[in-house]
TISEGU-900691 format. One record per residue (C-alpha): residue number from 1; residue in three letters; x negated, y, z negated. Coordinates in pm, 1 decimal. Layout:
! residues N
@num:NUM | residu:ala | u:X | v:Y | w:Z;
...
END
This chain:
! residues 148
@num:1 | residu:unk | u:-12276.0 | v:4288.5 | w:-12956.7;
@num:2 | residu:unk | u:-12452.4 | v:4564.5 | w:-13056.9;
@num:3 | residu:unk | u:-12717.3 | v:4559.9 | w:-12756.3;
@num:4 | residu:unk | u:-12464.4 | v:4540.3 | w:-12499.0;
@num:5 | residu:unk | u:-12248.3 | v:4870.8 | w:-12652.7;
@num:6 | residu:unk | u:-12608.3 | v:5047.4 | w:-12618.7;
@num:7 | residu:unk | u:-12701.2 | v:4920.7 | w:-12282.9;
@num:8 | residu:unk | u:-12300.1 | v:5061.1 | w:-12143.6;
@num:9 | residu:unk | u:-12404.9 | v:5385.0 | w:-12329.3;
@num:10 | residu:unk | u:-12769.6 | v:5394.7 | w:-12189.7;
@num:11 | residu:unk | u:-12607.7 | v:5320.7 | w:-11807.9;
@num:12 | residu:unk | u:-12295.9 | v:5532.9 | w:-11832.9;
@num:13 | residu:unk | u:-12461.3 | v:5853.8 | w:-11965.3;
@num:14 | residu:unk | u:-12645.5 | v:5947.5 | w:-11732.3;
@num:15 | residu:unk | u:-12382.4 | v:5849.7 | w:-11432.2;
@num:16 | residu:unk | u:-12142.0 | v:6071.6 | w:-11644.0;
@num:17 | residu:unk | u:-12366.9 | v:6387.8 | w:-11640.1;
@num:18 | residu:unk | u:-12464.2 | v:6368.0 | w:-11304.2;
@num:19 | residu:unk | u:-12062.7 | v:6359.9 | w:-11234.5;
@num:20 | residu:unk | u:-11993.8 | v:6639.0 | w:-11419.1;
@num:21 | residu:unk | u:-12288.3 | v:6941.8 | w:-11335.1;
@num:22 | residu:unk | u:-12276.5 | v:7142.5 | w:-11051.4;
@num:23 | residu:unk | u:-12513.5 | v:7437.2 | w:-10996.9;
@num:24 | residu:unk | u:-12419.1 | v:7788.5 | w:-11022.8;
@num:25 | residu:unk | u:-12462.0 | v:7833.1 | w:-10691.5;
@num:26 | residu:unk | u:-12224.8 | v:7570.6 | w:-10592.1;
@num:27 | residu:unk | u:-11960.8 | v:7727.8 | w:-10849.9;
@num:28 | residu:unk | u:-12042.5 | v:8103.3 | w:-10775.0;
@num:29 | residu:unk | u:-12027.7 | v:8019.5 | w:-10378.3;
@num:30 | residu:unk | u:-11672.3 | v:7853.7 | w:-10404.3;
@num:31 | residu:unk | u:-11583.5 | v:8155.6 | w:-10557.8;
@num:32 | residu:unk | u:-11683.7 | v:8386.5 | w:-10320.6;
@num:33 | residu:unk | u:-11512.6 | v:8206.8 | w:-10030.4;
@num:34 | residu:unk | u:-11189.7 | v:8251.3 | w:-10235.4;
@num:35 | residu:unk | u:-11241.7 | v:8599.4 | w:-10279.7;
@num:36 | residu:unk | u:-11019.2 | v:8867.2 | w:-9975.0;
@num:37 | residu:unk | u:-11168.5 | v:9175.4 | w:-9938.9;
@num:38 | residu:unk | u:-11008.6 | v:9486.9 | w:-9727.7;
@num:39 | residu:unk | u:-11345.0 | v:9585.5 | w:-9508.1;
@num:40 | residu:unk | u:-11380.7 | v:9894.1 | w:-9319.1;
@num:41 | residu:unk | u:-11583.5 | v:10073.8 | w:-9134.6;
@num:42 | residu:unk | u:-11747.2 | v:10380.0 | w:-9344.4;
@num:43 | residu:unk | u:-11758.0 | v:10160.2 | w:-9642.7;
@num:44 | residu:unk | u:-12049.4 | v:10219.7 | w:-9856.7;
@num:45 | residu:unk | u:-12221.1 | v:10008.1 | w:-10107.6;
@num:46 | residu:unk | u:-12533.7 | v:10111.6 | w:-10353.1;
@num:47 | residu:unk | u:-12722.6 | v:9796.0 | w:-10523.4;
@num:48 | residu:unk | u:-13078.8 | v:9611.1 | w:-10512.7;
@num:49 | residu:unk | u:-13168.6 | v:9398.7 | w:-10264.7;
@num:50 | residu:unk | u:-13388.4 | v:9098.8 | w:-10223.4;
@num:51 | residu:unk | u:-13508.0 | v:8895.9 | w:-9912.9;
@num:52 | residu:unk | u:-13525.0 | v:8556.2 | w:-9868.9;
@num:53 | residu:unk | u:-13886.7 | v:8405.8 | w:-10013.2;
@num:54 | residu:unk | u:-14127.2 | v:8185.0 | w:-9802.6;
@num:55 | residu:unk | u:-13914.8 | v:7892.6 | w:-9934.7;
@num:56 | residu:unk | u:-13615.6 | v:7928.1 | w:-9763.5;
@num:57 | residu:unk | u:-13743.7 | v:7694.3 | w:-9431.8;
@num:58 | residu:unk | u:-13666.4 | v:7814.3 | w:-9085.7;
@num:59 | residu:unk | u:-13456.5 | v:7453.6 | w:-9020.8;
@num:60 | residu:unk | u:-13244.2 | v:7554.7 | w:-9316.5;
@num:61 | residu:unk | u:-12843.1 | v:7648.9 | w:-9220.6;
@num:62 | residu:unk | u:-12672.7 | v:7962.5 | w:-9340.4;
@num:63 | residu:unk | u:-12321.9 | v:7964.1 | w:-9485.9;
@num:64 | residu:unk | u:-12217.4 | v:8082.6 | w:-9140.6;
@num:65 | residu:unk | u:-12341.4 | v:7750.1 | w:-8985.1;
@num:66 | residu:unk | u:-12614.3 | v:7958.7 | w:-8760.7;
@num:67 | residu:unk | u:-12991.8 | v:7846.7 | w:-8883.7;
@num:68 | residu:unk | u:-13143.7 | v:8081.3 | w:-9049.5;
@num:69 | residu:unk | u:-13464.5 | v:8258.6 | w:-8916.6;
@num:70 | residu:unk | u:-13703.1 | v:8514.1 | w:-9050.5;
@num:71 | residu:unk | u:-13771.6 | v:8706.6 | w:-8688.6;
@num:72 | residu:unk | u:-13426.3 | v:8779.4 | w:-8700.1;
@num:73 | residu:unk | u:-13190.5 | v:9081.7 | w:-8793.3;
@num:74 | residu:unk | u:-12978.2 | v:8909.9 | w:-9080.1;
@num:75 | residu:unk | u:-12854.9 | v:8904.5 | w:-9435.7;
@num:76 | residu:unk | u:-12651.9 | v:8743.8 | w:-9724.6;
@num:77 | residu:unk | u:-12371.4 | v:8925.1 | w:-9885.8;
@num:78 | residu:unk | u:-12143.6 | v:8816.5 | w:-10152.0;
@num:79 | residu:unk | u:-11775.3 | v:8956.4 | w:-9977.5;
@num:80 | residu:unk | u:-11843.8 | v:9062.1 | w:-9652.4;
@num:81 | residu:unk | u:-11686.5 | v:8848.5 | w:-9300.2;
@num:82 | residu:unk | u:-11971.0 | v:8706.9 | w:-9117.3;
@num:83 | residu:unk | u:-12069.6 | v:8935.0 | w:-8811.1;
@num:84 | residu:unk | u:-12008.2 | v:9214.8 | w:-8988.8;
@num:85 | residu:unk | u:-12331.1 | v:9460.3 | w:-8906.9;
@num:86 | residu:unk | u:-12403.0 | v:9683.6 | w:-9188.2;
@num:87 | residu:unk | u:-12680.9 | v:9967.1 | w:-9192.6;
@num:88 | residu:unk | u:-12922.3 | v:9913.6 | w:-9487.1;
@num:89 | residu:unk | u:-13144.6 | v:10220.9 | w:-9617.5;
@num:90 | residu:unk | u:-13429.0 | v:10185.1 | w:-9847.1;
@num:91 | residu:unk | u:-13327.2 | v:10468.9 | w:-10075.2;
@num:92 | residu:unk | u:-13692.4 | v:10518.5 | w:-10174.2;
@num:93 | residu:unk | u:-13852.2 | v:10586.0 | w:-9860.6;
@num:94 | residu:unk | u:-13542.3 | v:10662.8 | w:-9608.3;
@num:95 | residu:unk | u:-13641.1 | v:10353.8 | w:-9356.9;
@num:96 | residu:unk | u:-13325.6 | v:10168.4 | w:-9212.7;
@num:97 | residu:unk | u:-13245.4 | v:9879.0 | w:-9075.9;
@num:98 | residu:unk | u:-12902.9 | v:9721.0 | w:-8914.9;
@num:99 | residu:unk | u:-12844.6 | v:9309.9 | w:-9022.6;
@num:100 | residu:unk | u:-12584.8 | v:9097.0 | w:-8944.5;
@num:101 | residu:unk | u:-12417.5 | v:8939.4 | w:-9259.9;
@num:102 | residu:unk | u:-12442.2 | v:8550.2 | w:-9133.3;
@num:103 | residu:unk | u:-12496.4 | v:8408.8 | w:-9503.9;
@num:104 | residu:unk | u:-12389.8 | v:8397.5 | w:-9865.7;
@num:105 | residu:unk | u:-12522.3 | v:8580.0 | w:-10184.3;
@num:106 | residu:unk | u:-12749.9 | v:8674.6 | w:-10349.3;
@num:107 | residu:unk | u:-12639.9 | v:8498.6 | w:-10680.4;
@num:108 | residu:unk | u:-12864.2 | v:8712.9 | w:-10863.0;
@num:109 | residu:unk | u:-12647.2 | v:8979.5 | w:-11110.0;
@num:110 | residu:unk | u:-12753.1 | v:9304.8 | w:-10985.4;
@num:111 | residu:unk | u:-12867.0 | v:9245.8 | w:-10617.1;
@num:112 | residu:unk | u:-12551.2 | v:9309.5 | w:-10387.1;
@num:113 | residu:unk | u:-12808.9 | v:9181.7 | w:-10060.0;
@num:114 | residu:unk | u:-13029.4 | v:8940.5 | w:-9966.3;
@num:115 | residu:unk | u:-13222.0 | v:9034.4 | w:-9639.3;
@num:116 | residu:unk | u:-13454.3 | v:8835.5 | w:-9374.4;
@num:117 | residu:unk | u:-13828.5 | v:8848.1 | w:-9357.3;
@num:118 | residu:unk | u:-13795.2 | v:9080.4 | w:-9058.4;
@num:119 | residu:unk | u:-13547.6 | v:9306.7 | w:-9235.2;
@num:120 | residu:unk | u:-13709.4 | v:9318.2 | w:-9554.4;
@num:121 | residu:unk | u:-14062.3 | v:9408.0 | w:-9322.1;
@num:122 | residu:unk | u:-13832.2 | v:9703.9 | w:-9165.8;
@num:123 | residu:unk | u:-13784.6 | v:9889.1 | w:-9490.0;
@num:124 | residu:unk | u:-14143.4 | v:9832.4 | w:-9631.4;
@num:125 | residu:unk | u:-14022.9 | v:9570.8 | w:-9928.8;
@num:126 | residu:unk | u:-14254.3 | v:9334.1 | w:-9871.1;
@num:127 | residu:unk | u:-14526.4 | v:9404.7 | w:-10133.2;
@num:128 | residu:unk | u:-14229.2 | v:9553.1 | w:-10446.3;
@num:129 | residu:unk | u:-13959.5 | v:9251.9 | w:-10325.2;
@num:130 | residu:unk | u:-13675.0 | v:9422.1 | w:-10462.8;
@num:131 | residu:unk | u:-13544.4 | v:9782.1 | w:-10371.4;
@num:132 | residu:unk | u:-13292.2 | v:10023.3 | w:-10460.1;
@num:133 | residu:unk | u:-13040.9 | v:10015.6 | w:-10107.7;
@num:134 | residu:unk | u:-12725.6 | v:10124.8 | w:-9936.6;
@num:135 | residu:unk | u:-12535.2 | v:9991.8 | w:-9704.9;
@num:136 | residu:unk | u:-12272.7 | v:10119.3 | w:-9449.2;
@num:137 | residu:unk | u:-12084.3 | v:9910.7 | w:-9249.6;
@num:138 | residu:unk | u:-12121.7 | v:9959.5 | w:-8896.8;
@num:139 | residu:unk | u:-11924.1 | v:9735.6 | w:-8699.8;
@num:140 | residu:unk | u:-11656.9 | v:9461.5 | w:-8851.4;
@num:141 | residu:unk | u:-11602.9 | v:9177.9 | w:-8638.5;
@num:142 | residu:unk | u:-11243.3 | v:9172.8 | w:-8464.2;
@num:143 | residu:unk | u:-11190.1 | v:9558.4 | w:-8508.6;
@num:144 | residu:unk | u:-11209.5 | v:9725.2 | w:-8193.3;
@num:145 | residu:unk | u:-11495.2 | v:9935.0 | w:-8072.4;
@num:146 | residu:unk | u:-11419.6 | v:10290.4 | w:-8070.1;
@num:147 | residu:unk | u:-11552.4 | v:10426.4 | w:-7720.9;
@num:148 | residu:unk | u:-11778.7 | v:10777.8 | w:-7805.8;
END
């Protein structure tokens, strides 16, 4: 009798942990799509920011759905509607760049964006991988254009 109680225990365990873990990024992602935030134009942010490392593949989908791809303008913010272009500025050196937010995160406390290879190559980050930024929001999908 006692054999079979520790064989159940020895094949339930594990099937019950697996059942009940879930990353953080699973549980920090869920809730960021719950979260409604009013965004505007002129908005301004101030934070670190990151880019995506050699392991993030180039088959690999964004939260958006679109693949992700280092060549191109783009970035992951917690908040902000996908499509929304926002103007990032390497505070150190003054270099800009404008991304499209097409992805989630970063997860990382402290880092408020997570840019592309190419991005992160337009504001010199490459070799220091994190930087003091901030962003303005240029353009938020379904406002309408102002004509200068």
């Amino acid at each position: 009798m006692r054999t079979l109680e520790i064989f159940f225990i020895l094949l339930l365990f594990p099937m019950t942990m697996a059942m009940n873990t879930k990353s953080n990024y699973q549980i920090e992602a869920k809730e960021v799509e719950n979260t409604k935030q009013e965004t505007t134009k002129n908005q301004q942010e101030h934070g670190k920011a990151s880019y995506y490392g050699s392991n993030y593949g180039p088959n690999r989908k964004t939260a958006s759905g679109k693949p992700y791809s280092k060549e191109k303008l783009t970035a992951a913010h917690k908040t902000l509607p996908f499509g929304t272009i926002v103007r990032v500025t390497n505070k150190k050196n003054g270099k800009t760049v404008d991304v499209e937010i097409n992805d989630r995160g970063p997860f990382i406390k402290g880092r408020v964006i997570d840019l592309s290879v190419a991005a992160a190559q337009e504001l010199d980050m490459m070799d220091s991988g994190i930087i003091h930024v901030s962003i303005d929001i240029i353009e938020v999908p379904g406002e309408k254009q102002e004509n200068c």
